[in-house]
Biotite code that builds the C-alpha atoms (Angstrom):
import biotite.structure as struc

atoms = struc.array([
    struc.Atom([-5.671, 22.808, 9.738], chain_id="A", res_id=1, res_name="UNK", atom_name="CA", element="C"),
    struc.Atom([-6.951, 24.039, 6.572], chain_id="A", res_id=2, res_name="UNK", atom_name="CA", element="C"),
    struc.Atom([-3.736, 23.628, 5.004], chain_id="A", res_id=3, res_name="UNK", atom_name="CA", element="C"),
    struc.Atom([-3.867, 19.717, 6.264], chain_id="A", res_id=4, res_name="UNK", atom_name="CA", element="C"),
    struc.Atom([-7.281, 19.580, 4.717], chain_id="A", res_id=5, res_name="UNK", atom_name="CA", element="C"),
    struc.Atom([-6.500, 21.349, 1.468], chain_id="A", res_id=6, res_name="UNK", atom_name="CA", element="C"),
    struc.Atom([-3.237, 18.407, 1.455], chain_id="A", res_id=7, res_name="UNK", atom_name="CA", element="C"),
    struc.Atom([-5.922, 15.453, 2.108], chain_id="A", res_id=8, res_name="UNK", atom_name="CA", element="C"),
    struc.Atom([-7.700, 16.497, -0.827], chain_id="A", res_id=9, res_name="UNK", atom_name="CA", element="C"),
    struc.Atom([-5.129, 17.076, -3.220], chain_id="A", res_id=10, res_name="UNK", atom_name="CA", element="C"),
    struc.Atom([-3.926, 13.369, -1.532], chain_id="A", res_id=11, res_name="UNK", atom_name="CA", element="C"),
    struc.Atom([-7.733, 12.083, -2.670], chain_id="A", res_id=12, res_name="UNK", atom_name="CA", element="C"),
    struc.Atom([-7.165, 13.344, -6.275], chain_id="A", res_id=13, res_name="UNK", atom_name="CA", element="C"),
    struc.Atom([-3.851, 11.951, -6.730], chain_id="A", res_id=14, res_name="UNK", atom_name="CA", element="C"),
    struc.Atom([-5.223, 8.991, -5.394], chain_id="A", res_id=15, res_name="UNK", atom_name="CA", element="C"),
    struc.Atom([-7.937, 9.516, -7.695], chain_id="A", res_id=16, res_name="UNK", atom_name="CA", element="C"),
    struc.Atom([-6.502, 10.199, -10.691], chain_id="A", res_id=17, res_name="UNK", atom_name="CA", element="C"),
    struc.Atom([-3.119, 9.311, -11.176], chain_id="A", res_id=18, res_name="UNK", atom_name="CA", element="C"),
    struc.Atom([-1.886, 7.276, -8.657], chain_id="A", res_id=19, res_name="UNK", atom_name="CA", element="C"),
    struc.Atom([-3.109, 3.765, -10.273], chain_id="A", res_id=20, res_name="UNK", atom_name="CA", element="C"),
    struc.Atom([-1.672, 4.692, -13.700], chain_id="A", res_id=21, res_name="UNK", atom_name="CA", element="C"),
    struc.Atom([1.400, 5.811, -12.214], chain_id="A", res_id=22, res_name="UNK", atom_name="CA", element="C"),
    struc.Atom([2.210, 2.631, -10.695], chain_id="A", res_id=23, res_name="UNK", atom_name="CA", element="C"),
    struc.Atom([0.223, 0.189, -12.434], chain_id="A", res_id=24, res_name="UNK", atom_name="CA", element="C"),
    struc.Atom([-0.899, 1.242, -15.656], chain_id="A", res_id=25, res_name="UNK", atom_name="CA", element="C"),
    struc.Atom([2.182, 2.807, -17.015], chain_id="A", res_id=26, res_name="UNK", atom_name="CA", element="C"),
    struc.Atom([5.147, 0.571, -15.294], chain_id="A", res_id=27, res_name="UNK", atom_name="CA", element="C"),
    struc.Atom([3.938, -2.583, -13.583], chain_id="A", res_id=28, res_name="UNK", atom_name="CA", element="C"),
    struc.Atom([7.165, -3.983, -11.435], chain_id="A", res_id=29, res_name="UNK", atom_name="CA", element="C"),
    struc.Atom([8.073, -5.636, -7.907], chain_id="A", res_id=30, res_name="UNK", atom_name="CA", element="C"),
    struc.Atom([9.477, -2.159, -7.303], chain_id="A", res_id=31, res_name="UNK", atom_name="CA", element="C"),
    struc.Atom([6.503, -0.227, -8.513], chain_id="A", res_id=32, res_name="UNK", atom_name="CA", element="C"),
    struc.Atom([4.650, -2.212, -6.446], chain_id="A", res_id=33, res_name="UNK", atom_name="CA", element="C"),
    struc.Atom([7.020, -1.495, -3.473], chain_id="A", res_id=34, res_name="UNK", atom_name="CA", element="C"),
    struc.Atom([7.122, 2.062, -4.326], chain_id="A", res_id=35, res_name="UNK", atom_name="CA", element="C"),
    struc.Atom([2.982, 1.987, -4.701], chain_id="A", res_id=36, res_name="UNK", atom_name="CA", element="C"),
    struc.Atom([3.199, 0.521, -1.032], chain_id="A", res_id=37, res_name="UNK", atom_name="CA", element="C"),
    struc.Atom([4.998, 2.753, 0.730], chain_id="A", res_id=38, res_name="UNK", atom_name="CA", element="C"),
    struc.Atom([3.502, 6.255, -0.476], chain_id="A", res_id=39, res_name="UNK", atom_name="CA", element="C"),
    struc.Atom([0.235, 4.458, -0.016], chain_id="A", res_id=40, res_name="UNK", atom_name="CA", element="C"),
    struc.Atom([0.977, 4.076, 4.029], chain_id="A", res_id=41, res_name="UNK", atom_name="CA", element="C"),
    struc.Atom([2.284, 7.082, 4.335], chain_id="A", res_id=42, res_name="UNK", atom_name="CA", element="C"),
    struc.Atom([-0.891, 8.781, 2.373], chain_id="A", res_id=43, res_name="UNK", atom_name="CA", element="C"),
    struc.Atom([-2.995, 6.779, 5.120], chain_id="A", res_id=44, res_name="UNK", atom_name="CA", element="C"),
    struc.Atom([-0.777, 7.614, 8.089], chain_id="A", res_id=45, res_name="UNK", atom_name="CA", element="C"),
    struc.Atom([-0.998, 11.642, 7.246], chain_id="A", res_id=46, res_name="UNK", atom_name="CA", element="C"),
    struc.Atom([-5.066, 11.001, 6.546], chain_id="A", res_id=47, res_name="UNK", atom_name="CA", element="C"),
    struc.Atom([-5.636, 9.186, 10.102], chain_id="A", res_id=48, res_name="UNK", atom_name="CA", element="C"),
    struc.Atom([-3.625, 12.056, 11.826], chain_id="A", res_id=49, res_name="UNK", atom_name="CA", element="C"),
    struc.Atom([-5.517, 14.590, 10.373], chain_id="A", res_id=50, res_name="UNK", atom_name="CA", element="C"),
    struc.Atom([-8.715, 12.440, 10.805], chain_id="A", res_id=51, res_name="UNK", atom_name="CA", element="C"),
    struc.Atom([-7.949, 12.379, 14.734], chain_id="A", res_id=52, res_name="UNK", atom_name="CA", element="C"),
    struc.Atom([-7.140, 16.368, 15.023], chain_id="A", res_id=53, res_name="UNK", atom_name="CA", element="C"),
    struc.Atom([-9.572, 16.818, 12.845], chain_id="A", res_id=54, res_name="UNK", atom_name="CA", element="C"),
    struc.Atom([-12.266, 14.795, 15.312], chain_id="A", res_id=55, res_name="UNK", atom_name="CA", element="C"),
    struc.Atom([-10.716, 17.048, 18.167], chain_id="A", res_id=56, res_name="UNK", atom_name="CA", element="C"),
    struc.Atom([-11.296, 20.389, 16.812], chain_id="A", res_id=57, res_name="UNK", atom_name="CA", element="C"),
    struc.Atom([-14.781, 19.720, 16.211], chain_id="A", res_id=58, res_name="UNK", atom_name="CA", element="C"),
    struc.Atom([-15.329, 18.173, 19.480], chain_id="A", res_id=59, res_name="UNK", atom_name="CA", element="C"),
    struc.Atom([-14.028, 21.670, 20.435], chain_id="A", res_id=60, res_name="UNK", atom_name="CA", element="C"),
    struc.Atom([-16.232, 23.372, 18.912], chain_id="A", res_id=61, res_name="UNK", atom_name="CA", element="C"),
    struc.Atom([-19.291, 21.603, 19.897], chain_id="A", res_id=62, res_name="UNK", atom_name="CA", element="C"),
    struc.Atom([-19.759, 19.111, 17.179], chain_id="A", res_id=63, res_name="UNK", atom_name="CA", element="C"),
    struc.Atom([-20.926, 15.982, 18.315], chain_id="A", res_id=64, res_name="UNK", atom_name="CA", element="C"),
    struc.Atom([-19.101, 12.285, 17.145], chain_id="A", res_id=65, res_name="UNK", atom_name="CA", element="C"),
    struc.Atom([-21.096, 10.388, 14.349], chain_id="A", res_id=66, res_name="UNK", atom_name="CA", element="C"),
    struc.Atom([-21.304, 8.147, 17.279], chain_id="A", res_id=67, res_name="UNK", atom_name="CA", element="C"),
    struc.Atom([-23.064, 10.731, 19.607], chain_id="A", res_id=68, res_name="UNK", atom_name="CA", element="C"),
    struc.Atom([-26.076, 10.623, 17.155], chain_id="A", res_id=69, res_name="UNK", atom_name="CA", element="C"),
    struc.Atom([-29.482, 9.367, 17.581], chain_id="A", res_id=70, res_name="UNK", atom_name="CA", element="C"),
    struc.Atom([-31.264, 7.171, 15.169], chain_id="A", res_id=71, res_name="UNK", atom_name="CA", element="C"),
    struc.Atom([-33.419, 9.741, 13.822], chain_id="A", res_id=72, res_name="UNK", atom_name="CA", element="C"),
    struc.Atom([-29.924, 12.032, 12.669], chain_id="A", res_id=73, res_name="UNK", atom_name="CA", element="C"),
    struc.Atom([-28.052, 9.096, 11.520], chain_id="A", res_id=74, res_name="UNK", atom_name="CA", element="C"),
    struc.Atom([-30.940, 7.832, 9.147], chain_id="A", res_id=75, res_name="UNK", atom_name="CA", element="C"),
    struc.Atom([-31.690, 11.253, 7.802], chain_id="A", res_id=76, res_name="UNK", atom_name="CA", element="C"),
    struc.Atom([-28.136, 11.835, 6.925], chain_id="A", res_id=77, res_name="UNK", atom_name="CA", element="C"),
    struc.Atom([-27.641, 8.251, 5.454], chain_id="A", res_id=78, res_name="UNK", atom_name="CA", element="C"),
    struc.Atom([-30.698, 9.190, 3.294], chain_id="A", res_id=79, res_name="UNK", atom_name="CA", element="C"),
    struc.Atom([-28.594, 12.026, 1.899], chain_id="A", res_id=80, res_name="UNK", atom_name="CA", element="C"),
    struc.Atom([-26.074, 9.565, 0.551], chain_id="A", res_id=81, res_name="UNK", atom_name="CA", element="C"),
    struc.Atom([-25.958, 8.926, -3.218], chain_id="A", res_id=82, res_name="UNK", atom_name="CA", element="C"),
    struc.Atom([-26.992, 5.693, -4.610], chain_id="A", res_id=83, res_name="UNK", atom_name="CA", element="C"),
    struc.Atom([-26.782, 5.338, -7.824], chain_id="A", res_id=84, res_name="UNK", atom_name="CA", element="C"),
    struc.Atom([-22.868, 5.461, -8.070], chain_id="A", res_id=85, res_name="UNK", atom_name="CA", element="C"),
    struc.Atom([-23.016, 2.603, -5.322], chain_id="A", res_id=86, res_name="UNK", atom_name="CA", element="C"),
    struc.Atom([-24.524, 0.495, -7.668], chain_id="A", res_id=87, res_name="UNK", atom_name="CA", element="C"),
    struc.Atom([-21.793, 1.652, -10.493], chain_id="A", res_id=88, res_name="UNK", atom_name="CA", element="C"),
    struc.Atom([-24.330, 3.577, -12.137], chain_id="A", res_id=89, res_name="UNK", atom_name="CA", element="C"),
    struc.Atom([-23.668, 6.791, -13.854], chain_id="A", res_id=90, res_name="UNK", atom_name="CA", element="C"),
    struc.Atom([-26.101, 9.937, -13.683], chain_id="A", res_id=91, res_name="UNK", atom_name="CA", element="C"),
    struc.Atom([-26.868, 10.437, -17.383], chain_id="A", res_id=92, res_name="UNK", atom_name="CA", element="C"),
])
C-alpha cells in the first residue's frame, strides 16, 4: 500500500505541475485533448481504487469513516483547514 500511496502522490504532482502545460500550455490539439482525457480517467480510476483499499485498511485497523464522526470531531478538524488559499490568497 505504501507503494500505491507513494504513486498517488507522485500522480498529485504531475497533476500539479506538469500535466496542464503538457497538454494545454505547450500543444493545444483535439488529440491533446483526447490524450489529456484518457490519462486523466485512468489517474482517477487508480486514485478511487486506492481510495477504497485505502478506506478498508483503516477500517481494519480501527479507524473510524469521516462519516462515523460526531459533530464535535468533524468541526474541530474542519477548523484545522487552511483558509487563506481558499480565498486565493497567498501567505506572504
Amino acid at each position: 500500500m505504501l507503494d500505491q500511496l507513494d504513486g498517488a502522490l507522485e500522480a498529485r504532482n504531475y497533476l500539479a505541475h506538469q500535466f496542464l502545460r503538457e497538454y494545454f500550455v505547450l500543444k493545444p490539439s483535439v488529440d491533446a485533448r483526447d490524450r489529456a482525457t484518457a490519462q486523466l480517467a485512468e489517474i482517477a480510476r487508480r486514485q478511487e481504487k486506492l481510495q477504497s483499499e485505502l478506506d478498508i485498511h483503516l477500517r481494519s485497523v480501527g479507524v473510524p469513516d469521516v462519516d462515523e464522526l460526531d459533530d464535535r470531531l468533524l468541526n474541530e478538524l474542519d477548523a484545522l483547514r487552511p483558509t487563506t488559499w481558499l480565498a486565493g490568497k497567498t501567505d506572504t
